[in-house]
Backbone atoms as SQL, in Angstrom:
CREATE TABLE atoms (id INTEGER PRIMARY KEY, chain TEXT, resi INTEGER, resn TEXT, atom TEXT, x REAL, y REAL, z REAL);
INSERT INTO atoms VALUES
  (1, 'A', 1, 'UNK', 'N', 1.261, -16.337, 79.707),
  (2, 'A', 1, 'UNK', 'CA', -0.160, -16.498, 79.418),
  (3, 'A', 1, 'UNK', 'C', -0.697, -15.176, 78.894),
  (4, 'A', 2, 'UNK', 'N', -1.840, -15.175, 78.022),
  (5, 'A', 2, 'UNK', 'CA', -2.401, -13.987, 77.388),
  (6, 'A', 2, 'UNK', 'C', -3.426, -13.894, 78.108),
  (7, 'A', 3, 'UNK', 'N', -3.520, -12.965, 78.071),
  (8, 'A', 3, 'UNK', 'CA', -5.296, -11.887, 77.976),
  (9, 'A', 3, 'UNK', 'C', -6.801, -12.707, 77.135),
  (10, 'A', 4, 'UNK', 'N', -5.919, -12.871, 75.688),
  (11, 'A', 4, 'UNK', 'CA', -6.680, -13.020, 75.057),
  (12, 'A', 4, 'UNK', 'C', -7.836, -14.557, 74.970),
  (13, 'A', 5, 'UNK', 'N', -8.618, -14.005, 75.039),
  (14, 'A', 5, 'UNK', 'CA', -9.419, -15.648, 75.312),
  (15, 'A', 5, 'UNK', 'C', -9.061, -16.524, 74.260),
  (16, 'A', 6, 'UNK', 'N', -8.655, -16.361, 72.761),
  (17, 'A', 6, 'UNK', 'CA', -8.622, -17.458, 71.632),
  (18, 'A', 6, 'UNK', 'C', -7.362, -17.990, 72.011),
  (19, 'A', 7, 'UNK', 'N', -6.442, -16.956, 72.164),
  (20, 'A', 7, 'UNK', 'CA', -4.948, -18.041, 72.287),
  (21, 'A', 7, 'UNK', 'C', -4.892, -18.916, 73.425),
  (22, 'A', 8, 'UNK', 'N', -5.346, -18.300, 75.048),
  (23, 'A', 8, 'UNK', 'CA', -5.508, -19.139, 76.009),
  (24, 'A', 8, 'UNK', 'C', -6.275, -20.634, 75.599),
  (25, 'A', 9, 'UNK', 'N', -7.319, -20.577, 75.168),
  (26, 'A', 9, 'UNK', 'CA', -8.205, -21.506, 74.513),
  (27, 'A', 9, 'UNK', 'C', -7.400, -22.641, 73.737),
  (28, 'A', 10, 'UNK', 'N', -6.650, -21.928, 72.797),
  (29, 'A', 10, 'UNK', 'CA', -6.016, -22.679, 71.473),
  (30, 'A', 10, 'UNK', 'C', -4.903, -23.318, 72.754),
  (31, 'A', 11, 'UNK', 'N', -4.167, -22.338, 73.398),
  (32, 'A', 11, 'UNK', 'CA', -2.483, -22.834, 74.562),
  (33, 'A', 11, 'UNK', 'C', -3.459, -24.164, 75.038),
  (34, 'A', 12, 'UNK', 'N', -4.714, -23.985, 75.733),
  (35, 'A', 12, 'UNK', 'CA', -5.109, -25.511, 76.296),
  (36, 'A', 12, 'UNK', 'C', -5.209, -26.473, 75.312),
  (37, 'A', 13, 'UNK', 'N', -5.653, -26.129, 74.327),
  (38, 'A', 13, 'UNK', 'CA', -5.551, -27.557, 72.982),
  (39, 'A', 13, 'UNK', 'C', -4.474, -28.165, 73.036),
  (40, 'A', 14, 'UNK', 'N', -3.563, -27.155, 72.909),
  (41, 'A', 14, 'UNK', 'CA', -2.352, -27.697, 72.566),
  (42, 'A', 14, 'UNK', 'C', -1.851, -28.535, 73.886),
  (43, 'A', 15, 'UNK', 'N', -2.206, -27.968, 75.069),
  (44, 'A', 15, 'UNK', 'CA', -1.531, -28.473, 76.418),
  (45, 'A', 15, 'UNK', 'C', -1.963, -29.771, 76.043),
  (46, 'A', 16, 'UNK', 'N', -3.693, -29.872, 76.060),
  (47, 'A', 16, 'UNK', 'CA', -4.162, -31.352, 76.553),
  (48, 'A', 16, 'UNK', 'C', -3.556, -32.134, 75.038),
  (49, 'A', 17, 'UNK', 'N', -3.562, -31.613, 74.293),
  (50, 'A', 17, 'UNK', 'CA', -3.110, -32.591, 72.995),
  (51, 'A', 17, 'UNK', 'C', -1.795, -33.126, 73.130),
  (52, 'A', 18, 'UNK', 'N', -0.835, -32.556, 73.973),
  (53, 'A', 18, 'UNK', 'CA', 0.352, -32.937, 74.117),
  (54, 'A', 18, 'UNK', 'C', 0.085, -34.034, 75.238),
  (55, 'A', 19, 'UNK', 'N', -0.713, -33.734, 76.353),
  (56, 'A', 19, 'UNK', 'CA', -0.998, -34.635, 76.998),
  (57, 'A', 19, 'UNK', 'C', -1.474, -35.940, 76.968),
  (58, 'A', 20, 'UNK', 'N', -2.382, -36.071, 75.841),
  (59, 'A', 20, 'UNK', 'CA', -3.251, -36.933, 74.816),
  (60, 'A', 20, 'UNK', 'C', -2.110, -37.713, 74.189),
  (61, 'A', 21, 'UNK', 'N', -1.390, -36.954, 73.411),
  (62, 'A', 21, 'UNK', 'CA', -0.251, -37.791, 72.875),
  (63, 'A', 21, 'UNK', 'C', 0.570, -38.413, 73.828),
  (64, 'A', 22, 'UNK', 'N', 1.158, -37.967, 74.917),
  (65, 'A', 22, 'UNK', 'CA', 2.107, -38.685, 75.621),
  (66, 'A', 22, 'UNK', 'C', 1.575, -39.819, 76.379),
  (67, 'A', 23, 'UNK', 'N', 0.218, -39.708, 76.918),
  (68, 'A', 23, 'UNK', 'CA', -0.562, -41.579, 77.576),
  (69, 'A', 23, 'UNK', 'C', -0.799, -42.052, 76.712),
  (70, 'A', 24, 'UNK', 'N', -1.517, -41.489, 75.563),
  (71, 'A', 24, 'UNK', 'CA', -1.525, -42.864, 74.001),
  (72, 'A', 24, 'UNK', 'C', -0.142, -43.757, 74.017),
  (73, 'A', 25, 'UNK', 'N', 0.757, -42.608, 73.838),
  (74, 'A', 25, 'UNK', 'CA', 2.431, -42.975, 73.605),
  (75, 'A', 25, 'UNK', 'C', 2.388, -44.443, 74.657),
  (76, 'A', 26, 'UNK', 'N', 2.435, -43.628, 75.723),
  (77, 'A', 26, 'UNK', 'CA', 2.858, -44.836, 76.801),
  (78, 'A', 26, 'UNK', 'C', 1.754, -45.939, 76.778),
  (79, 'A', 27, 'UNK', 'N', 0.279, -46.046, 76.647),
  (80, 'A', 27, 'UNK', 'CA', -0.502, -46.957, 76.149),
  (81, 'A', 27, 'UNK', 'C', 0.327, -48.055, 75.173),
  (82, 'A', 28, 'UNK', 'N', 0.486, -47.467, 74.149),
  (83, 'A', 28, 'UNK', 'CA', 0.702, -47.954, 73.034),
  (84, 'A', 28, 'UNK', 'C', 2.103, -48.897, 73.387),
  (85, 'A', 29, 'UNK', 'N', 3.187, -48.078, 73.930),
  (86, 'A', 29, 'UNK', 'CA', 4.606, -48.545, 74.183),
  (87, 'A', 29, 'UNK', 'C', 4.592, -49.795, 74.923),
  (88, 'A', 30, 'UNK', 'N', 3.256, -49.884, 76.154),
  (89, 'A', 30, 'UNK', 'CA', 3.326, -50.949, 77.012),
  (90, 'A', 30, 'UNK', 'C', 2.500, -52.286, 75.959),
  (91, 'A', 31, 'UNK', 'N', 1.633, -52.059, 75.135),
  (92, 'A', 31, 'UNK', 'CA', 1.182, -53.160, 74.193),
  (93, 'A', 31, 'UNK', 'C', 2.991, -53.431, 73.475),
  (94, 'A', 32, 'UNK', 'N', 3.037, -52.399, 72.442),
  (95, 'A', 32, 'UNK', 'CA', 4.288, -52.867, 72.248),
  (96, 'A', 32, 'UNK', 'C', 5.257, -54.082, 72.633),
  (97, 'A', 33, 'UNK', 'N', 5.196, -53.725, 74.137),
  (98, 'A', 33, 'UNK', 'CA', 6.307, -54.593, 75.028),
  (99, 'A', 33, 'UNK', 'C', 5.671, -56.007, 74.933),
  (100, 'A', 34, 'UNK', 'N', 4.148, -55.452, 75.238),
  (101, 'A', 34, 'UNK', 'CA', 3.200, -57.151, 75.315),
  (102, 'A', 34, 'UNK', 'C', 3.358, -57.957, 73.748),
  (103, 'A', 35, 'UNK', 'N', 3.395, -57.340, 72.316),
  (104, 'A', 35, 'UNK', 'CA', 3.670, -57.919, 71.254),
  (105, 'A', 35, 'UNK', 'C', 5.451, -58.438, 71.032),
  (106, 'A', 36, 'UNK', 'N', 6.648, -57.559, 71.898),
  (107, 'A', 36, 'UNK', 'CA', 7.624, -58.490, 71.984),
  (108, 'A', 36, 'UNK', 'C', 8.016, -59.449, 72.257),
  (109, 'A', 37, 'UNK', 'N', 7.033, -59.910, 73.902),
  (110, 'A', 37, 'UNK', 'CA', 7.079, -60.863, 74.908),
  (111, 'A', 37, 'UNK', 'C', 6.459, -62.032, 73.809),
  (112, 'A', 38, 'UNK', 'N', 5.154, -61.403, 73.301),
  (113, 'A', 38, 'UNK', 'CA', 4.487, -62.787, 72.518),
  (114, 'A', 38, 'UNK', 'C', 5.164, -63.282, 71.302),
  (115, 'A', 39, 'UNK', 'N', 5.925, -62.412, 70.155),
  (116, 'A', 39, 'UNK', 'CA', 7.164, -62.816, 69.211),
  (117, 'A', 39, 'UNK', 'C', 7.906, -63.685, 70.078),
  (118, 'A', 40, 'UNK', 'N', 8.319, -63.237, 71.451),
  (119, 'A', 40, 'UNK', 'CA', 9.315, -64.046, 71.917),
  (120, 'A', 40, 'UNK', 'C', 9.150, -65.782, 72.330),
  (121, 'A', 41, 'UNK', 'N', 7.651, -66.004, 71.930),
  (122, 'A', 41, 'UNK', 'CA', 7.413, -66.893, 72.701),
  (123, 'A', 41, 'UNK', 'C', 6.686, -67.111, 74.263),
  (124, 'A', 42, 'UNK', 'N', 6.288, -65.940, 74.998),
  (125, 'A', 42, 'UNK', 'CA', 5.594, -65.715, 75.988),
  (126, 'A', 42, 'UNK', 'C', 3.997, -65.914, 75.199),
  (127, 'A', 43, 'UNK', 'N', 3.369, -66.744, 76.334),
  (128, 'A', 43, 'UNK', 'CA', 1.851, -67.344, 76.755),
  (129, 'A', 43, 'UNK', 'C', 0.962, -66.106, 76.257),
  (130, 'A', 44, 'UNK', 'N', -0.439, -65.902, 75.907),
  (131, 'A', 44, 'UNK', 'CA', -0.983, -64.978, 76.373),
  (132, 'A', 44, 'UNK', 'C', -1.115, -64.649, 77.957),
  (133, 'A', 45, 'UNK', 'N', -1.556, -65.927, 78.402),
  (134, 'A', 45, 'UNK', 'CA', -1.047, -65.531, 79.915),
  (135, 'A', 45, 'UNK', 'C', -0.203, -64.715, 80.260),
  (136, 'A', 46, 'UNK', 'N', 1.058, -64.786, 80.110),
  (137, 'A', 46, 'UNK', 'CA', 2.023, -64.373, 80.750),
  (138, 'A', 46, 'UNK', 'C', 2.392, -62.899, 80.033),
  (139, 'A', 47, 'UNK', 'N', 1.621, -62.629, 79.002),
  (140, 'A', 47, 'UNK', 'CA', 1.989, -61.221, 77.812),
  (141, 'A', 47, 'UNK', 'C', 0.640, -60.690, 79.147),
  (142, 'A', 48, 'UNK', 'N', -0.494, -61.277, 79.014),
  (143, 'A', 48, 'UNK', 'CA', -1.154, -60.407, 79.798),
  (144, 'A', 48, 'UNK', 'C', -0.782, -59.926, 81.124),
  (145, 'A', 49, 'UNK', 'N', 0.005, -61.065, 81.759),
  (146, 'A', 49, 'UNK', 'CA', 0.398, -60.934, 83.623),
  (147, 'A', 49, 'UNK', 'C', 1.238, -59.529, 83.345),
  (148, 'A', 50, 'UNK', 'N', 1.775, -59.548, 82.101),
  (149, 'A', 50, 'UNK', 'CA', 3.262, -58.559, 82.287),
  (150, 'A', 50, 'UNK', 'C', 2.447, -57.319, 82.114),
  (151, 'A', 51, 'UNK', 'N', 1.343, -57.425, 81.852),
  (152, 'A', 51, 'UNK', 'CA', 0.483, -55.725, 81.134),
  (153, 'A', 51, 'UNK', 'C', -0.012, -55.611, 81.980),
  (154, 'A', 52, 'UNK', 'N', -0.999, -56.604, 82.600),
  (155, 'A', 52, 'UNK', 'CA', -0.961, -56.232, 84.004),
  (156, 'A', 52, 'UNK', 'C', -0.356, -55.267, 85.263),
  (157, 'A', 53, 'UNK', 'N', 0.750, -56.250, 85.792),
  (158, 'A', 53, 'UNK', 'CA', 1.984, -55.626, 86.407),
  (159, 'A', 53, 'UNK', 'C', 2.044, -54.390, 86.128),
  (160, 'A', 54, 'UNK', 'N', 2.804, -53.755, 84.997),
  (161, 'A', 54, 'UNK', 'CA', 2.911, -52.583, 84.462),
  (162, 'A', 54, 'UNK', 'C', 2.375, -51.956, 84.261),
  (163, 'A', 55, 'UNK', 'N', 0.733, -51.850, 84.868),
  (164, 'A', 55, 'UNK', 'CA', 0.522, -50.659, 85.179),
  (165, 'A', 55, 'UNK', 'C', -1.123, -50.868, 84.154),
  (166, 'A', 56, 'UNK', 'N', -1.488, -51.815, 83.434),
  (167, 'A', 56, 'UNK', 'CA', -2.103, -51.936, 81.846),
  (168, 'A', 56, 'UNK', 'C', -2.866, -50.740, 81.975),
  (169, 'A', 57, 'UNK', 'N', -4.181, -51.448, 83.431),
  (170, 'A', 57, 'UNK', 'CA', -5.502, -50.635, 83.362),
  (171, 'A', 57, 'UNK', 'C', -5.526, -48.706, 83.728),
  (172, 'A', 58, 'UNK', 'N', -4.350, -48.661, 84.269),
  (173, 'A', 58, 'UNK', 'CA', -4.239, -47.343, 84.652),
  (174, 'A', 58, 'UNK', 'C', -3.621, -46.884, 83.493),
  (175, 'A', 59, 'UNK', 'N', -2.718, -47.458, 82.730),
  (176, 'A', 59, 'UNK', 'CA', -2.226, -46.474, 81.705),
  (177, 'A', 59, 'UNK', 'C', -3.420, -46.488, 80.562),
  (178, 'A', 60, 'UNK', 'N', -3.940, -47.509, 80.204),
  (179, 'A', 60, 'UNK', 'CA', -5.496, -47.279, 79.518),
  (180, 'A', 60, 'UNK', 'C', -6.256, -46.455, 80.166),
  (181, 'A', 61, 'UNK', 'N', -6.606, -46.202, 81.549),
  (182, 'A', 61, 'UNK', 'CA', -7.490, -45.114, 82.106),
  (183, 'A', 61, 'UNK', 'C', -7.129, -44.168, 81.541),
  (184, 'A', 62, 'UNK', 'N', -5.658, -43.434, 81.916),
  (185, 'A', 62, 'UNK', 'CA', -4.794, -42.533, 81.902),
  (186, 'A', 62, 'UNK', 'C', -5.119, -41.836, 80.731),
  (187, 'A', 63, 'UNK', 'N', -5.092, -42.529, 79.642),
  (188, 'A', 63, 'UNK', 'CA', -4.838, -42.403, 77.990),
  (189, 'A', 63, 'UNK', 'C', -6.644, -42.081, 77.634),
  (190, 'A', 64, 'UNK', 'N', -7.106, -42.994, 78.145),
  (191, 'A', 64, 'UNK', 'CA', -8.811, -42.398, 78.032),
  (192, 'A', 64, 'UNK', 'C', -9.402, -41.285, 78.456),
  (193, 'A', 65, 'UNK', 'N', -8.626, -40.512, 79.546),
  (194, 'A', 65, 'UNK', 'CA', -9.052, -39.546, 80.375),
  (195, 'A', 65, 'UNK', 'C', -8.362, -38.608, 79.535),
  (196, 'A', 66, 'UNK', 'N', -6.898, -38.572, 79.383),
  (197, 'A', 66, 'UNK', 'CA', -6.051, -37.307, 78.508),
  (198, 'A', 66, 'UNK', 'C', -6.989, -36.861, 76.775),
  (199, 'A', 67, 'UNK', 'N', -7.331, -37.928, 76.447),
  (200, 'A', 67, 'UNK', 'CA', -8.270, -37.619, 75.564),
  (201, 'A', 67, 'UNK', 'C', -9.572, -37.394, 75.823),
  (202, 'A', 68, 'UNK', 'N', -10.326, -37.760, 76.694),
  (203, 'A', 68, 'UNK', 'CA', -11.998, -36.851, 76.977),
  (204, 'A', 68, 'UNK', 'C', -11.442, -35.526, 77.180),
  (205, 'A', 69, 'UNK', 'N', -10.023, -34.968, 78.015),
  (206, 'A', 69, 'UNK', 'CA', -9.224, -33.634, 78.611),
  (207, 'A', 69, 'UNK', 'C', -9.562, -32.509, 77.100),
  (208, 'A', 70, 'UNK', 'N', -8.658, -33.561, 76.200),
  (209, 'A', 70, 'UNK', 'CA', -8.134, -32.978, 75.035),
  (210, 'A', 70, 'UNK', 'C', -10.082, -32.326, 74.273),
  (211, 'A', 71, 'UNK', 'N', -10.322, -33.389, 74.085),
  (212, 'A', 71, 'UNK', 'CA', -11.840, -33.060, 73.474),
  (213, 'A', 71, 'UNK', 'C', -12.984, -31.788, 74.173),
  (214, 'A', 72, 'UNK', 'N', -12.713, -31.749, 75.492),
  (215, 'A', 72, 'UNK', 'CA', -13.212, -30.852, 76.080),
  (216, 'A', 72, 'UNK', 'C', -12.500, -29.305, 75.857),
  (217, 'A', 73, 'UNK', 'N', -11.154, -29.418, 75.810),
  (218, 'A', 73, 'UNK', 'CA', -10.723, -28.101, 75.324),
  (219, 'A', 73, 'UNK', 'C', -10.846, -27.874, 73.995),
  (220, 'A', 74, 'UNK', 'N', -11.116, -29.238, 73.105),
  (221, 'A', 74, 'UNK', 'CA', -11.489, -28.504, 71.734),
  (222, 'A', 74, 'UNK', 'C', -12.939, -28.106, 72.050),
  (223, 'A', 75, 'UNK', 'N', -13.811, -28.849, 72.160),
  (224, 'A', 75, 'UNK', 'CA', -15.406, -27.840, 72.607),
  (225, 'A', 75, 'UNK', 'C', -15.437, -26.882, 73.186),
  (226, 'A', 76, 'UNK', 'N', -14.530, -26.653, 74.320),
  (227, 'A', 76, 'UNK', 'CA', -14.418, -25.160, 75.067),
  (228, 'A', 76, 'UNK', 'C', -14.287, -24.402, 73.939),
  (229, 'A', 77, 'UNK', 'N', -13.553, -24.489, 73.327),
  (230, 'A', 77, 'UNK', 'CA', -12.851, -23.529, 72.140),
  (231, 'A', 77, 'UNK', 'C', -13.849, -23.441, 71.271),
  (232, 'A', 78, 'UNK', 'N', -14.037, -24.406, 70.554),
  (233, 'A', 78, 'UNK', 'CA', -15.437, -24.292, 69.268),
  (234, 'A', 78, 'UNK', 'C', -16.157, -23.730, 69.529),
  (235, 'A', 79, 'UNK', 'N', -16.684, -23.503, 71.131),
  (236, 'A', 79, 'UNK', 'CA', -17.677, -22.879, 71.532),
  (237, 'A', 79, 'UNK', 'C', -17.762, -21.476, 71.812),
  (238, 'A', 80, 'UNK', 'N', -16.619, -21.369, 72.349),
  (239, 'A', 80, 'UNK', 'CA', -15.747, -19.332, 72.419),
  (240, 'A', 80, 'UNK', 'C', -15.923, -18.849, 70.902),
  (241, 'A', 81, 'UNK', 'N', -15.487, -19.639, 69.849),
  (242, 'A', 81, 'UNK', 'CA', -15.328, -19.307, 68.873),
  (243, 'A', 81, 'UNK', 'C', -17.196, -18.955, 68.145),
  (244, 'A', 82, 'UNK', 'N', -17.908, -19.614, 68.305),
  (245, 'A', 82, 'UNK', 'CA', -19.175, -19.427, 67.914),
  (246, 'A', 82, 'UNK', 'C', -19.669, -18.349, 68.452),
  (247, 'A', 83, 'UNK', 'N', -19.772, -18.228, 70.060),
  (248, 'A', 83, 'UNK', 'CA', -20.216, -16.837, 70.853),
  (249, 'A', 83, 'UNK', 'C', -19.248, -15.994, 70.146),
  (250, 'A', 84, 'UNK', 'N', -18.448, -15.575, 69.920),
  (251, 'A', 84, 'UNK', 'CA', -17.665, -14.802, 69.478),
  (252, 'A', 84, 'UNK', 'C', -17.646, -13.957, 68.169),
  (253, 'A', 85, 'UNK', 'N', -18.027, -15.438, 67.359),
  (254, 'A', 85, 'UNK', 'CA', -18.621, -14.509, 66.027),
  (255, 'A', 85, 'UNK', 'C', -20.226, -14.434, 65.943),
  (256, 'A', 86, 'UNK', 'N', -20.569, -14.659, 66.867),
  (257, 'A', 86, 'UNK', 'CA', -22.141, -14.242, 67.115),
  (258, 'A', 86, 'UNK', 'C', -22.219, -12.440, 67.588),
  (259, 'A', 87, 'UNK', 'N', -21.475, -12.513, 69.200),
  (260, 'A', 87, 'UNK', 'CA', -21.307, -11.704, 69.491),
  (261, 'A', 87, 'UNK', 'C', -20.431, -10.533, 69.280),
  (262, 'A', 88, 'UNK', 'N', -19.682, -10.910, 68.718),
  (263, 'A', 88, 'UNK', 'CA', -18.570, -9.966, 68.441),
  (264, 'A', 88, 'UNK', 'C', -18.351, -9.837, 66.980),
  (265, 'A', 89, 'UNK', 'N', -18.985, -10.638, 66.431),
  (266, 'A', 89, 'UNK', 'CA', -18.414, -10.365, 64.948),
  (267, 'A', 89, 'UNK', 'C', -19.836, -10.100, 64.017),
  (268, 'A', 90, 'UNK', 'N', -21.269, -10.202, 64.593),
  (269, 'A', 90, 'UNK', 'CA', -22.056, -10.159, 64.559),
  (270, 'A', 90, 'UNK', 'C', -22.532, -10.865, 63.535),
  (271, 'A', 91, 'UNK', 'N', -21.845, -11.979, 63.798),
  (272, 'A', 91, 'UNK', 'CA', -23.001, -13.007, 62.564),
  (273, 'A', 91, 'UNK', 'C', -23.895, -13.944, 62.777),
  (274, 'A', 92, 'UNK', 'N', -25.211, -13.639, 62.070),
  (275, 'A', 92, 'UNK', 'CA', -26.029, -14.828, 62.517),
  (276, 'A', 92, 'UNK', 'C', -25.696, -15.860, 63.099),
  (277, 'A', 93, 'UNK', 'N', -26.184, -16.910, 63.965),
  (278, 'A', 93, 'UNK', 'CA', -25.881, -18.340, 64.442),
  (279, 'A', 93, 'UNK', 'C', -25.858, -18.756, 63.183),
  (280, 'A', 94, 'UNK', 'N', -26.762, -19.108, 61.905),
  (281, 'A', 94, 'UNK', 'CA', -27.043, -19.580, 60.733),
  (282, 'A', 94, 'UNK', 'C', -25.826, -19.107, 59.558),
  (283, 'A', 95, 'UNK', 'N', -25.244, -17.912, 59.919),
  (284, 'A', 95, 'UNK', 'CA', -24.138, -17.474, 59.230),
  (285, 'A', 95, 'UNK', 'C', -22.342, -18.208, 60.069),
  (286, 'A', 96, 'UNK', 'N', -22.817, -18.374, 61.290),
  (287, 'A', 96, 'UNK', 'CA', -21.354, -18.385, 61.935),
  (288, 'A', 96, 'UNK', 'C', -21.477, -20.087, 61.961),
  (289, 'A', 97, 'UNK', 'N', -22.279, -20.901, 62.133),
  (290, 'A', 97, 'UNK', 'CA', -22.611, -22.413, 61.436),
  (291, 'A', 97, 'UNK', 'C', -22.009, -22.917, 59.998),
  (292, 'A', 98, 'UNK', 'N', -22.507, -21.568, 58.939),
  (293, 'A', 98, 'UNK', 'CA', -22.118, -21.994, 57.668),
  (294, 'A', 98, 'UNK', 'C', -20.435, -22.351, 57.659),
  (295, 'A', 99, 'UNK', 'N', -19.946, -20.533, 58.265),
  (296, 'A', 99, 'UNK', 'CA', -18.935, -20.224, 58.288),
  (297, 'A', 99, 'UNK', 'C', -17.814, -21.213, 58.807),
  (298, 'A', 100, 'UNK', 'N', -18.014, -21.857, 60.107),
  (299, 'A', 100, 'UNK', 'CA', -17.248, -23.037, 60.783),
  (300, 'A', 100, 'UNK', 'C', -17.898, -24.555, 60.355),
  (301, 'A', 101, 'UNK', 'N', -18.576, -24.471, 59.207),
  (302, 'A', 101, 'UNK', 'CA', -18.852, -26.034, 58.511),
  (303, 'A', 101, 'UNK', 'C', -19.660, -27.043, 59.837),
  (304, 'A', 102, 'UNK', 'N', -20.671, -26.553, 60.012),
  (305, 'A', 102, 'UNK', 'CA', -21.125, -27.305, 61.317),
  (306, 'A', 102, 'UNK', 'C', -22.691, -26.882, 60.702),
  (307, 'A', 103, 'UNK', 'N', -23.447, -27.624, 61.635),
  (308, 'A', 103, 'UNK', 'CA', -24.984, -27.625, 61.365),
  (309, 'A', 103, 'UNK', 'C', -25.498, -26.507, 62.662),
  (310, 'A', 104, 'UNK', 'N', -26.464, -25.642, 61.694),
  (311, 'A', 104, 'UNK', 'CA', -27.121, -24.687, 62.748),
  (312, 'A', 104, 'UNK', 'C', -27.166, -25.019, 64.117),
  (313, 'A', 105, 'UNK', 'N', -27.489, -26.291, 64.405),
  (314, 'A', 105, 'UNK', 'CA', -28.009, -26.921, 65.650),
  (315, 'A', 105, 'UNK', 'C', -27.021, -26.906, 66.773),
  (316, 'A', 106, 'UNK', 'N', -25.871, -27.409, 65.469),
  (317, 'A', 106, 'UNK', 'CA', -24.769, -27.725, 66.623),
  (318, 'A', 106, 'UNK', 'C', -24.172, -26.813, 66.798),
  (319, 'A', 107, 'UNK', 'N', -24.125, -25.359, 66.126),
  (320, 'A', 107, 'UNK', 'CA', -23.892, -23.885, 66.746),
  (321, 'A', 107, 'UNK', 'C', -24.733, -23.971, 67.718),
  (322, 'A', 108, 'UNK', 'N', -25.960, -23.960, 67.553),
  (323, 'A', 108, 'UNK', 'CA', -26.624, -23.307, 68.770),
  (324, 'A', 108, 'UNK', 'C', -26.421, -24.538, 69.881),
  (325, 'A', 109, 'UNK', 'N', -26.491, -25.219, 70.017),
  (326, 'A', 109, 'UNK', 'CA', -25.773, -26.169, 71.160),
  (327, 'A', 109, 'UNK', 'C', -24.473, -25.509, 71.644),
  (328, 'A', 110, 'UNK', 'N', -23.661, -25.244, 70.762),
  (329, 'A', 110, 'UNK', 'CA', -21.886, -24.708, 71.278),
  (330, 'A', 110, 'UNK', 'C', -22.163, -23.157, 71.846),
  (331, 'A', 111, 'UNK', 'N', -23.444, -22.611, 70.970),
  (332, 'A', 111, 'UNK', 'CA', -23.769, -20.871, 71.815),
  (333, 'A', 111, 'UNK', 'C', -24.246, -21.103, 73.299),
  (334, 'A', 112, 'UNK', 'N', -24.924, -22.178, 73.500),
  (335, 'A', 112, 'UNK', 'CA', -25.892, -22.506, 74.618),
  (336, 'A', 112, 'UNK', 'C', -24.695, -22.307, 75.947),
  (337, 'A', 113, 'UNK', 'N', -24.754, -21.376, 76.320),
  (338, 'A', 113, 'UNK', 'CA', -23.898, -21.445, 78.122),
  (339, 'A', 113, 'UNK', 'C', -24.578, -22.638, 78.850),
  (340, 'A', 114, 'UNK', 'N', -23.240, -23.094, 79.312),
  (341, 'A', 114, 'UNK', 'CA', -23.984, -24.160, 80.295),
  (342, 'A', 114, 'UNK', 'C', -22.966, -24.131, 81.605),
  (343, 'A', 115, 'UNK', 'N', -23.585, -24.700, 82.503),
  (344, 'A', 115, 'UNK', 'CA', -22.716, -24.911, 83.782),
  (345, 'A', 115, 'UNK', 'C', -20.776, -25.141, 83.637),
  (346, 'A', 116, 'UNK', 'N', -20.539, -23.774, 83.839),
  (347, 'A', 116, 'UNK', 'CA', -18.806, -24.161, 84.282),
  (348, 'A', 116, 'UNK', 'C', -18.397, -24.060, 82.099),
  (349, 'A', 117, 'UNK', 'N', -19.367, -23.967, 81.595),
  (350, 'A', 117, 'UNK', 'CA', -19.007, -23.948, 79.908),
  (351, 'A', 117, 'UNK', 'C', -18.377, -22.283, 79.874),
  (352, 'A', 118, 'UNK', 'N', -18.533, -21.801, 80.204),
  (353, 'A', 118, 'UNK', 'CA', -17.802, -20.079, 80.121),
  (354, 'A', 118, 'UNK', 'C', -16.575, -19.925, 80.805),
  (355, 'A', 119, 'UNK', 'N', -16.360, -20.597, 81.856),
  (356, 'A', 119, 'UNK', 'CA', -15.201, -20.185, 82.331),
  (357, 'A', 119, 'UNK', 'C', -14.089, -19.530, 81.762),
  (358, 'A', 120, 'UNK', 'N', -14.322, -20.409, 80.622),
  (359, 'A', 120, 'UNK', 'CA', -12.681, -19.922, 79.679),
  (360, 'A', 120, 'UNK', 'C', -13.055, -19.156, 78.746),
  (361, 'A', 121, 'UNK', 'N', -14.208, -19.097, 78.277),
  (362, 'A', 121, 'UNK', 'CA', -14.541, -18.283, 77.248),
  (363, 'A', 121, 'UNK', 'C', -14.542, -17.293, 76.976),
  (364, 'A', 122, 'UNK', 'N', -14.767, -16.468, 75.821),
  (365, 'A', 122, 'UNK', 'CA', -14.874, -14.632, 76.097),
  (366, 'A', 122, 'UNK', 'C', -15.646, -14.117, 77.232),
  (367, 'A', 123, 'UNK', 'N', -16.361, -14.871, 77.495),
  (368, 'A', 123, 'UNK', 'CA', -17.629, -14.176, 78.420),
  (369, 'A', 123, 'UNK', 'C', -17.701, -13.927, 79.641);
């Protein structure tokens, strides 16, 4: 692990994105199974009993949660990155907006500290 707040930041993207990918994966793999059963001739009933069984609603939770995970470490980050060239790189909010293709607003929303929002950040 680094020091540095951007790579730590970027290492969690990547963590939760890997994470993101692997419950989609398994999401996806268990429909999969449910579109073999139904080629095969299995009921919707019985394509559903089997998605069921296996886990359906938790691996859909699972897969919904790894991605709100993933999205939150990209905002953590977008947001380090804005304080950062505010503060550290000294560019206007209106300049560091242009700069990362985003609307003034939604810089100053991502500058705005909020509860437990710094933890990871430069700050």
């Amino acid at each position: 692990m680094t020091d540095d707040w951007f790579v730590a930041a970027a290492e969690r993207v990547e963590d939760a994105g890997r994470e993101a990918r692997l419950a989609i994966e398994t999401a996806v793999g268990a429909l999969q199974d449910g579109c073999v059963a139904r080629n095969a001739g299995a009921s919707i009933v019985d394509v559903v009993d089997q998605l069921i069984a296996a886990g359906g609603r938790e691996i859909r939770l699972s897969a919904a949660e790894a991605f709100r995970e993933y999205e939150r470490a990209i905002f953590s980050m977008r947001a380090g990155v804005v304080r950062a060239l505010v503060d550290e790189g000294g560019l206007s909010l209106t300049d560091a907006a242009k700069r990362m293709k985003i609307s003034r607003q939604a810089a100053a929303r991502l500058y705005e500290p909020g509860p437990g929002r710094w933890d990871e950040g430069p700050y």
